[in-house]
NUBA-705859 format. One line per 2 residues: number of its first residue (from 0); for each residue x, y negated, z of N, C-alpha, C. Coordinates in Angstrom, 3 decimals, padded with zeros to 6 digits. Layout:
<atoms>
NUM> X Y Z X Y Z X Y Z  ...
</atoms>
This chain:
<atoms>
0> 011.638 -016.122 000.494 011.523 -016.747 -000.829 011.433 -015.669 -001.908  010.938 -016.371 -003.036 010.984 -014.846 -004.086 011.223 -015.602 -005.182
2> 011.416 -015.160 -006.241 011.865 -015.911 -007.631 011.898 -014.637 -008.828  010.970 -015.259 -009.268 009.750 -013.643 -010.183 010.604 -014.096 -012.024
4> 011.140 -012.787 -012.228 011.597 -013.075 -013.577 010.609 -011.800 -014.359  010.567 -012.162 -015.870 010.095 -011.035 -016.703 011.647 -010.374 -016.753
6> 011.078 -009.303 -016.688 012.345 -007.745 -017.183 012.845 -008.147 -018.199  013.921 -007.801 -018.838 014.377 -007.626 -020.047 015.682 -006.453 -020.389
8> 016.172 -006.355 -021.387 017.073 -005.470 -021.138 018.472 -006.583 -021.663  018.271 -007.475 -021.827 019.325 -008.241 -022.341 019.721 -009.182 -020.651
10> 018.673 -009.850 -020.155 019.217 -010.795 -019.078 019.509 -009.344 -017.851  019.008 -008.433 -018.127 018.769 -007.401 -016.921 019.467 -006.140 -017.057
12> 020.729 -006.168 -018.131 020.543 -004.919 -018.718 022.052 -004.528 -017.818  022.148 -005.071 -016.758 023.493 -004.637 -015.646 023.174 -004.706 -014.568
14> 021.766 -004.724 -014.222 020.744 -005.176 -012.764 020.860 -003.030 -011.880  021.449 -003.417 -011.246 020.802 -002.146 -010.378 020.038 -002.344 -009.171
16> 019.259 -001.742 -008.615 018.276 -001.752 -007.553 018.550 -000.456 -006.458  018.666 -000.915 -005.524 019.226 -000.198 -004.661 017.752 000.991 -004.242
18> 017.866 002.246 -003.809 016.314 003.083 -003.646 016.370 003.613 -002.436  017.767 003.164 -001.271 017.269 003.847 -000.496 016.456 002.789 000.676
20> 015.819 003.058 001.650 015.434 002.355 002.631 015.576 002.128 004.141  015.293 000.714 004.893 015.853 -000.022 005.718 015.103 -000.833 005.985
22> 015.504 -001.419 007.326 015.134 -002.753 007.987 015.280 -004.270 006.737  016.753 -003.906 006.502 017.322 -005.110 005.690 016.953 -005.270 004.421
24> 016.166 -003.843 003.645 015.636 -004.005 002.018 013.842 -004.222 001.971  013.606 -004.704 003.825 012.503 -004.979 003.317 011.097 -004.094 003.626
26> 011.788 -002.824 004.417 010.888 -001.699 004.732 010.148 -001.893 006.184  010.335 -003.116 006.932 010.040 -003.164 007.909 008.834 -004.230 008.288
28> 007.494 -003.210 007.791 006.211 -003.986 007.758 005.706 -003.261 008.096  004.038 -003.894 008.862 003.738 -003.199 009.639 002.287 -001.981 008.537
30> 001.911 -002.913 007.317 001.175 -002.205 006.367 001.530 -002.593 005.442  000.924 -001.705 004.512 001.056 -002.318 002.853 -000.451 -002.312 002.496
32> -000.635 -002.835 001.241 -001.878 -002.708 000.185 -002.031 -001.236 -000.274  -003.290 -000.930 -000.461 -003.660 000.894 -001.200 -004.352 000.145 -002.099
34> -004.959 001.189 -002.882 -006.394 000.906 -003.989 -007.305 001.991 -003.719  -008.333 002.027 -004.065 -008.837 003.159 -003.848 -008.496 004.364 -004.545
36> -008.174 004.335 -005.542 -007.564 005.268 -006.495 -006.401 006.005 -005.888  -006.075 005.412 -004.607 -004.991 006.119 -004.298 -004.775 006.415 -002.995
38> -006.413 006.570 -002.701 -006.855 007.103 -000.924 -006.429 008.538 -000.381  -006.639 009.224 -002.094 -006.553 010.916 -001.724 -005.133 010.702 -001.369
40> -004.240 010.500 -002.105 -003.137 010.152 -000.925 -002.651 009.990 000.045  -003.095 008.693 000.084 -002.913 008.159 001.385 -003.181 008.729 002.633
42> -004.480 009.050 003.001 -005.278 009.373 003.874 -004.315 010.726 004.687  -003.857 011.415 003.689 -002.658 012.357 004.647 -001.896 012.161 005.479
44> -001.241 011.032 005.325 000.295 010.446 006.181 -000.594 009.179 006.838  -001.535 008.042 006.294 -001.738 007.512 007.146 -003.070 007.025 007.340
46> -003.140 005.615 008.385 -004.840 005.901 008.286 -004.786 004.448 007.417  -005.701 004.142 006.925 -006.510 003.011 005.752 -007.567 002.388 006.662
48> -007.159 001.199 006.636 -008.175 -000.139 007.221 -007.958 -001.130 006.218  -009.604 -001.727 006.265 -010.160 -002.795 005.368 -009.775 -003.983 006.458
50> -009.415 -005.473 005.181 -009.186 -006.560 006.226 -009.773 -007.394 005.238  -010.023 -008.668 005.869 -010.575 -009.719 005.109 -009.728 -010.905 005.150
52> -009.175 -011.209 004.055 -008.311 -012.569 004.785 -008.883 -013.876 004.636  -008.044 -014.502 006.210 -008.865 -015.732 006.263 -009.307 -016.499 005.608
54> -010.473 -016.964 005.221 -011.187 -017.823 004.345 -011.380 -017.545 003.180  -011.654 -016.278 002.626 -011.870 -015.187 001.429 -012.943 -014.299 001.713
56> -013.672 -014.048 000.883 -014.799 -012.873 000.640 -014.762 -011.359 000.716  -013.410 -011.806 -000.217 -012.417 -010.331 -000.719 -012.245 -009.612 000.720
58> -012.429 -008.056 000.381 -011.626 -007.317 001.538 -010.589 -006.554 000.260  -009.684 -005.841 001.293 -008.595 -005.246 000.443 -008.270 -004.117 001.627
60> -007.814 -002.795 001.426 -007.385 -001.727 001.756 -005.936 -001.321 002.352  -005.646 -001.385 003.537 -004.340 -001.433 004.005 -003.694 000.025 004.202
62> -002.758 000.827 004.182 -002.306 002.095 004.423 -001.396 001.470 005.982  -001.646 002.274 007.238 -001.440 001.302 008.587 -000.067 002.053 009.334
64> 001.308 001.009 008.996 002.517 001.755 009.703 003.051 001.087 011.094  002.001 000.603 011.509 002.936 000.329 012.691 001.172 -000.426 013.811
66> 001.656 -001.007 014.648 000.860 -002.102 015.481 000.963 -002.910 015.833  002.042 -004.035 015.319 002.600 -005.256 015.836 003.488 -005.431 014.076
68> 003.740 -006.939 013.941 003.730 -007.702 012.907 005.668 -006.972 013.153  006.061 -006.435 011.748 007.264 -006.165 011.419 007.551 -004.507 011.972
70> 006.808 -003.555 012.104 006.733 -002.152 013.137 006.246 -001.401 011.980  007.407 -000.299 011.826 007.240 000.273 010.851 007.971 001.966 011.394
72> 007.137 002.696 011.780 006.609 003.764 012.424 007.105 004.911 011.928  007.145 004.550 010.397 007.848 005.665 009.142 009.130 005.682 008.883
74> 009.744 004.287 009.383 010.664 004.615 009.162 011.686 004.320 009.881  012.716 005.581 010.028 013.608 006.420 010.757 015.019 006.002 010.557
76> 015.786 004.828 010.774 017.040 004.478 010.232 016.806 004.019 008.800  017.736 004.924 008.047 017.480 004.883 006.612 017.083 006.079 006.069
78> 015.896 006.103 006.704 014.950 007.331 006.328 013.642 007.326 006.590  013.112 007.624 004.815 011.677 007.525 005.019 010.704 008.695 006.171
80> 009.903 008.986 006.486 009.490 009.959 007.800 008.119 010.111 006.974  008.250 010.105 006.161 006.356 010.576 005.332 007.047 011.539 004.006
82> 005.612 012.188 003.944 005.677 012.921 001.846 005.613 011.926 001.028  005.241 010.600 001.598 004.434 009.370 000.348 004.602 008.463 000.677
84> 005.289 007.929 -000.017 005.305 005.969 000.092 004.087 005.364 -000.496  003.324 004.475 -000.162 002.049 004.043 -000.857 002.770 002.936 -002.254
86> 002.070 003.270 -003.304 002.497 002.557 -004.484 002.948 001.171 -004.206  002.491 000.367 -003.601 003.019 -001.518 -003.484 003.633 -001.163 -002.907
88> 004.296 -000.298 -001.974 006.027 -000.185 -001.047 006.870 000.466 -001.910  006.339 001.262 -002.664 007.734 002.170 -003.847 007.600 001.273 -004.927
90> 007.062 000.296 -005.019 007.527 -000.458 -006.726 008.625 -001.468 -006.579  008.769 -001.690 -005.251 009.535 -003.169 -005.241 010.987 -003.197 -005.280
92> 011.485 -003.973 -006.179 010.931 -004.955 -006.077 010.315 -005.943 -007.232  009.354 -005.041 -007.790 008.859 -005.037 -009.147 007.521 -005.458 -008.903
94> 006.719 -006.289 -010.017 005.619 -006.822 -009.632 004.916 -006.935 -011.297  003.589 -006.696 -011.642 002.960 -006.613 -013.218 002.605 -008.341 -012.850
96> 002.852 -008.854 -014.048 002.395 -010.255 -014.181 001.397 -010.642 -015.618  000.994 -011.444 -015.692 -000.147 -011.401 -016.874 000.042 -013.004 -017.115
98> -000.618 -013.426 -018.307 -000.407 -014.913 -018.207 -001.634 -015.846 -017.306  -001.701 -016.827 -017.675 -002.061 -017.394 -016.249 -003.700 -017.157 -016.555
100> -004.703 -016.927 -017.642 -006.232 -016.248 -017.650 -006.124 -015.036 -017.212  -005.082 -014.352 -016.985 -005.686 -013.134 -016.207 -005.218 -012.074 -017.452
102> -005.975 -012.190 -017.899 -005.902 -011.169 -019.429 -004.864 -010.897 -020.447  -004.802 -010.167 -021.279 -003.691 -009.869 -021.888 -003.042 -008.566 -021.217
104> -001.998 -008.177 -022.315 -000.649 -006.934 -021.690 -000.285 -007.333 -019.973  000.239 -006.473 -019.384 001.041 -006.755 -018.137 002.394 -006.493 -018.743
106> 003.230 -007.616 -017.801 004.971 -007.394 -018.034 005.006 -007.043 -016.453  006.250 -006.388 -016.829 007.488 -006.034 -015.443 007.688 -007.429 -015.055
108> 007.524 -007.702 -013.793 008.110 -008.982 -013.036 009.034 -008.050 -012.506  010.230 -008.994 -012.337 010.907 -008.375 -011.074 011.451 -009.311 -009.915
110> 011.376 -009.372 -008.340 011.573 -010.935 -007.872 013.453 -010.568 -007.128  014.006 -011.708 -007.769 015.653 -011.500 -008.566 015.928 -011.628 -006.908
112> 015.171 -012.550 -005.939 015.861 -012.994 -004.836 015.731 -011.348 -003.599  015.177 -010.578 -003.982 014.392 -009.580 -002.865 015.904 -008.468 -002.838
114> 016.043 -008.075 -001.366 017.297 -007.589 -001.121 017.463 -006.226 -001.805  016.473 -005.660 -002.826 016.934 -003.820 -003.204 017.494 -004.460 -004.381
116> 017.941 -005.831 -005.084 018.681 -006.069 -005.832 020.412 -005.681 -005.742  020.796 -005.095 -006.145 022.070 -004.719 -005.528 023.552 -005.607 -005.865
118> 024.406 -005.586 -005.124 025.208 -006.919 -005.655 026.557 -006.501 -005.602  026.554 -005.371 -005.438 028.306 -004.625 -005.514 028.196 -003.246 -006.416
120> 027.473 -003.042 -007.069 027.757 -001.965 -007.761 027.123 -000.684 -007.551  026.597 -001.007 -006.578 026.016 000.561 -005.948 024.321 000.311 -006.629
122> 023.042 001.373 -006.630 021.934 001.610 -007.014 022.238 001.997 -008.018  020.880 001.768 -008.458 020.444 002.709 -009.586 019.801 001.773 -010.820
124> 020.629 002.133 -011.816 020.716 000.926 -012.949 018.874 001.036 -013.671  018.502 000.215 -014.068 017.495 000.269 -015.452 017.168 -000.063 -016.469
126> 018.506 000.096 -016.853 018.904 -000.011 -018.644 020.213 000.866 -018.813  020.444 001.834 -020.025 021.503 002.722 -020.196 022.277 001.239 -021.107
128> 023.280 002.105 -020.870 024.161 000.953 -022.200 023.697 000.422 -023.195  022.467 001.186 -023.962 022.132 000.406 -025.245 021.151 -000.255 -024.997
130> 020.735 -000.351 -023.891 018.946 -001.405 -023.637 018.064 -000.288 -023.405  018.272 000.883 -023.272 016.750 001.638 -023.441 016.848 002.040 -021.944
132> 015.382 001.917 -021.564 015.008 002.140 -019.935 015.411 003.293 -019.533  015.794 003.507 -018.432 016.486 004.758 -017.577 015.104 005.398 -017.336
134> 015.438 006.493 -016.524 014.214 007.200 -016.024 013.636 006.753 -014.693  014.818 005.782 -014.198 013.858 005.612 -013.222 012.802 004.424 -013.516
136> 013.591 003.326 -014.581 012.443 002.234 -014.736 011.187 002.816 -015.306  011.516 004.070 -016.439 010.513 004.773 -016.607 009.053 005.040 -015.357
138> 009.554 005.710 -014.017 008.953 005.725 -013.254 008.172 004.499 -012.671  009.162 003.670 -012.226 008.952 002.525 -012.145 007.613 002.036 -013.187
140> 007.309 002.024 -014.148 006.403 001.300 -014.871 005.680 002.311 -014.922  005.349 003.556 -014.826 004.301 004.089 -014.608 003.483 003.829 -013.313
142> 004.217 003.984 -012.250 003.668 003.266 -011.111 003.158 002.400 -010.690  003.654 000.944 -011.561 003.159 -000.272 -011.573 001.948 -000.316 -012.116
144> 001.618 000.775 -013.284 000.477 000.792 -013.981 -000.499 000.870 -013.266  -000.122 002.645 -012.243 -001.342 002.828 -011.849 -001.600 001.790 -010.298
146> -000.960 001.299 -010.231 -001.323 000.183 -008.987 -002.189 -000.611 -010.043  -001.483 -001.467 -010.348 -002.423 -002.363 -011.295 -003.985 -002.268 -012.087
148> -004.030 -000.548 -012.085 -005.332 -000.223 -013.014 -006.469 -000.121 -011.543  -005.667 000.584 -010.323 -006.141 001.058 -009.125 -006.949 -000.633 -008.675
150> -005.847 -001.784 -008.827 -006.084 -003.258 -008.288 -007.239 -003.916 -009.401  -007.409 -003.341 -010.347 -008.320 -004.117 -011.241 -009.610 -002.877 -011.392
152> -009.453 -001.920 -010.991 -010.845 -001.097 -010.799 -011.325 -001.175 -009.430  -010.903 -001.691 -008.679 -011.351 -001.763 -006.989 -012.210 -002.600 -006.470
154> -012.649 -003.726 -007.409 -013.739 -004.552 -007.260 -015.208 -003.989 -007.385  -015.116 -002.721 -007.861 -016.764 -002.246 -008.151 -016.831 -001.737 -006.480
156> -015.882 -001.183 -006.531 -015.409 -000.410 -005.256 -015.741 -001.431 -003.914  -015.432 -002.384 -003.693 -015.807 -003.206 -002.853 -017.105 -003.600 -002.651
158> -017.861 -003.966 -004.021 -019.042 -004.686 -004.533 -020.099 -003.900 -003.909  -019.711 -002.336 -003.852 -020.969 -001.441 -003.461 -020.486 -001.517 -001.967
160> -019.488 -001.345 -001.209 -019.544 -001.019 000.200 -020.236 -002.698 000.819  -020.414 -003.727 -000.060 -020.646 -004.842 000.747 -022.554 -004.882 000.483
162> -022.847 -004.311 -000.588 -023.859 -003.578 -001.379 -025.180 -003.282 -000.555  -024.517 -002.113 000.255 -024.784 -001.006 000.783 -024.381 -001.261 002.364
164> -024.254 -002.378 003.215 -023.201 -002.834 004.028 -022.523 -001.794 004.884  -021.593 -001.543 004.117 -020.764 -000.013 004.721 -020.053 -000.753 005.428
166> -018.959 -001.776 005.438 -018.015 -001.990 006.841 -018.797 -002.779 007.574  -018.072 -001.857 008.620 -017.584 -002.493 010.344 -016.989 -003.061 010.604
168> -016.901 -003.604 011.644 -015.422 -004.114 012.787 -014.858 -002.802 013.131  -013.920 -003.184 013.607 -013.105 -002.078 013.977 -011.479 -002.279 014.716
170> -011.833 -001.895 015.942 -010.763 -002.532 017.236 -010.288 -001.194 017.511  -008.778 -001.294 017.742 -008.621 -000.193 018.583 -007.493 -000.611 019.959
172> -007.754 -000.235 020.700 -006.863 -000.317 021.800 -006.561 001.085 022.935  -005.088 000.570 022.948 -004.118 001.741 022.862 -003.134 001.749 024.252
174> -003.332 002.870 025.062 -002.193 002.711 026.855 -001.279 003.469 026.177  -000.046 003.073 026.143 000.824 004.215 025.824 001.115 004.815 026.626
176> 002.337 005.693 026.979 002.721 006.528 027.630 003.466 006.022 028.851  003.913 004.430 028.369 004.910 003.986 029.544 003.790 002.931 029.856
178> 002.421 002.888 030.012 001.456 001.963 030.583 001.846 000.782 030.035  002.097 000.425 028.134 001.873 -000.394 027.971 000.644 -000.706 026.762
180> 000.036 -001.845 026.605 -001.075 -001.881 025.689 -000.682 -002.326 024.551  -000.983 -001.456 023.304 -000.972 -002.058 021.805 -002.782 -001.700 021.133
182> -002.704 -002.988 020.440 -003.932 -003.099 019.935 -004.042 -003.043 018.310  -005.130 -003.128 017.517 -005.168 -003.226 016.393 -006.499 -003.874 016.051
184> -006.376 -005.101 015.801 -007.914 -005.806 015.906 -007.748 -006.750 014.448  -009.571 -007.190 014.231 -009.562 -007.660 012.958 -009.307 -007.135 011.584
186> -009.451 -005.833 011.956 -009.839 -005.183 010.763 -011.399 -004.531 010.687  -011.516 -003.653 009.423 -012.721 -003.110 009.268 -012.766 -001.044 008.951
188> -013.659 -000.524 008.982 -013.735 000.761 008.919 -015.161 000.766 007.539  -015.336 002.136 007.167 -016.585 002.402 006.750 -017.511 002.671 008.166
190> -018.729 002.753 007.679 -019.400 002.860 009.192 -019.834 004.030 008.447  -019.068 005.121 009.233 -020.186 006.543 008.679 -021.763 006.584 008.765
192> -021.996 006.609 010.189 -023.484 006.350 009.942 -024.637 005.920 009.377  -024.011 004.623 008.526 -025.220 003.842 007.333 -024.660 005.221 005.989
194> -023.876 005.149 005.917 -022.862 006.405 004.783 -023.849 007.526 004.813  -024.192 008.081 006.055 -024.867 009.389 005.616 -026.424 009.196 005.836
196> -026.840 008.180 006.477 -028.176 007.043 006.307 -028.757 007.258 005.011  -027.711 006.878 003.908 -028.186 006.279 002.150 -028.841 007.970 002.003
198> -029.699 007.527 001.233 -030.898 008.247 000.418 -029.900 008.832 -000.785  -030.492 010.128 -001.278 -030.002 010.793 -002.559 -029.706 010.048 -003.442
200> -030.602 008.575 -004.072 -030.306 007.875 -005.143 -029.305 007.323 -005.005  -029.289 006.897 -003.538 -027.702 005.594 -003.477 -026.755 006.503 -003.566
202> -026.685 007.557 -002.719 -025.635 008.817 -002.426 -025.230 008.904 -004.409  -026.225 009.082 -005.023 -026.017 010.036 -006.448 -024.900 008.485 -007.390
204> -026.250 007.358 -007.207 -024.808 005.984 -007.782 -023.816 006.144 -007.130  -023.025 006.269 -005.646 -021.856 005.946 -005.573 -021.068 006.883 -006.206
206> -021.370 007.801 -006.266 -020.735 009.026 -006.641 -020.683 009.217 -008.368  -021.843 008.605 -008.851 -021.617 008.584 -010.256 -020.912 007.354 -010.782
208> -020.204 006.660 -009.845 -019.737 005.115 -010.189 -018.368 005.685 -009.732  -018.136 006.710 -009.128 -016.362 006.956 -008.552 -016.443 006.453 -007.123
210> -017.123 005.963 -006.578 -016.878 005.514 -005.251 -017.319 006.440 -004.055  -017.569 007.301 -003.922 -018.321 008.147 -002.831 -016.601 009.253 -002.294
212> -016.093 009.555 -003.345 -014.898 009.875 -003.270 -013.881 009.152 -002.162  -013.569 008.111 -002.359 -012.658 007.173 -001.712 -013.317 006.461 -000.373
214> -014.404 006.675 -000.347 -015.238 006.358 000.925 -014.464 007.627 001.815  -015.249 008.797 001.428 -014.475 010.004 002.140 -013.592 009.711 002.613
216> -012.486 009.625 001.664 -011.143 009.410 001.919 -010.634 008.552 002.760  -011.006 007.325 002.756 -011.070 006.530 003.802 -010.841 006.898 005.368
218> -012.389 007.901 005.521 -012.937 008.024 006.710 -011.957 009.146 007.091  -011.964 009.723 006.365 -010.522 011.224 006.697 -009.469 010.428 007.577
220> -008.817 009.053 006.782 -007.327 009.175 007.370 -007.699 008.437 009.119  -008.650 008.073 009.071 -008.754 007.776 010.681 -008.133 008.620 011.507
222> -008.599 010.046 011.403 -007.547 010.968 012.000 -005.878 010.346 011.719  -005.631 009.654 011.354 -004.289 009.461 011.275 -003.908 008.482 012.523
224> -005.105 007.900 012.756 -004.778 007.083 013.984 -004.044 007.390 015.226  -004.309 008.899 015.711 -003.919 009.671 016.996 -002.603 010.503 016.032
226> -001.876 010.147 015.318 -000.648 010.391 014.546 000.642 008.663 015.111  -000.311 007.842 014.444 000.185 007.019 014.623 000.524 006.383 016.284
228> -000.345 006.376 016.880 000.141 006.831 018.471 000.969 007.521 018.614  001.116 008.621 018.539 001.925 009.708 018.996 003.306 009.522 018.191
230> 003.222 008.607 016.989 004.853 007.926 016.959 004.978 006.856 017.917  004.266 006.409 017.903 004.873 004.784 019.018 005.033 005.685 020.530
232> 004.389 006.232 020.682 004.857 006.876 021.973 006.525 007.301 022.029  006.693 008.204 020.894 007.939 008.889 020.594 008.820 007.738 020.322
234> 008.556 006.818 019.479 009.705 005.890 019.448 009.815 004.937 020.760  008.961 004.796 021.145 009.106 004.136 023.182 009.746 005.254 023.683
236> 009.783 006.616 023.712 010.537 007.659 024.276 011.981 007.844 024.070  012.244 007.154 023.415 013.860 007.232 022.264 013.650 008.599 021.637
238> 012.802 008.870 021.185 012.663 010.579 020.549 012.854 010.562 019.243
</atoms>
């Protein structure tokens, strides 16, 4: 369940949020959402697959921690195992809301029911005594920004790879070490080959539109795939 309030410093101004991470606050998924804006990132620690959800047009950009629904690869007890949390896993449990056209300012949502709400005293407050934001909500709303600017510039971004028909299918299947099979199906890849196919003009628009960048990037973190194995192996190993 979730139950989405606007921030304030008056209803909120004794709210702490707990920062470290766990099974129980919520850390135990198998992906999150990226943007493209935030591939160069990503693409280091993990690999990025496109999905389409059922009965939608839309594709959207996943950063990939695990291979089975709730498998989360990164993380180690109560310890993150990467340099980078992808922005929609470090904001929460904070969410930008707009009124119901879309348009206008974004506010801080925050959803009151989600467990990094803290309920004995412990976290990390975001309001000092007089109402004015701490440094971490500080952070906090910078982050939200750039998710939000990343989530509302990513449609050009899509528009050309469907354009240009850059994705694939894209299956992978996996023997581990103790002869058992994990798969990863129903997602999508760039297809390099149409990618280096396009002619100078298309090559010169994606690139003068921002998108030729994050394509790259994309295709880089695949290498992350034979990373991500080689944890599920280790965590089937007790290692």
């Amino acid at each position: 369940m979730t139950r989405h309030a606007v921030l304030d410093n008056k209803t909120h101004r004794e709210l702490r949020i707990r920062t470290d991470v766990g099974t129980e606050l919520g850390d135990d998924i198998m992906a999150t959402l990226t943007v493209p804006s935030e591939f160069r990132r990503v693409q280091a620690h993990f690999p990025i697959l496109f999905r389409r959800e059922t009965g939608r047009e839309e594709f959207t950009a996943l950063a990939m921690f695990g291979f089975q629904n709730r498998e989360n690869l990164f993380l180690d007890g109560d310890r993150w195992d990467a340099r980078y949390r992808p922005l929609s896993a470090a904001i929460q449990p904070f969410l930008i809301g707009r009124p119901a056209g879309g348009d206008g300012p974004g506010q801080i949502h925050i959803d009151m029911d989600h467990p990094r709400i803290a309920t004995t005293g412990e976290g990390v407050r975001l309001f000092d005594a007089e109402g004015a934001a701490t440094p971490y909500l500080e952070q906090i709303a910078e982050r939200l920004g750039d998710l939000d600017d990343g989530y509302r510039e990513s449609g050009g971004f899509y528009d050309a790879l469907l354009a240009y028909d850059l994705l694939e299918p894209f299956s992978l299947e996996v023997t581990l070490d103790d002869g058992s099979l994990h798969s990863l199906v129903g997602f999508h890849i760039i297809d390099e080959a149409k990618l280096r196919a396009l002619d100078g003009e298309a090559l010169g628009s994606l690139h003068a539109a921002g998108h030729l960048m994050p394509m790259f990037m994309a295709l880089a973190s695949l290498s992350q795939l034979s990373v991500l194995v080689e944890r599920k192996n280790r965590r089937l190993g007790g290692v």
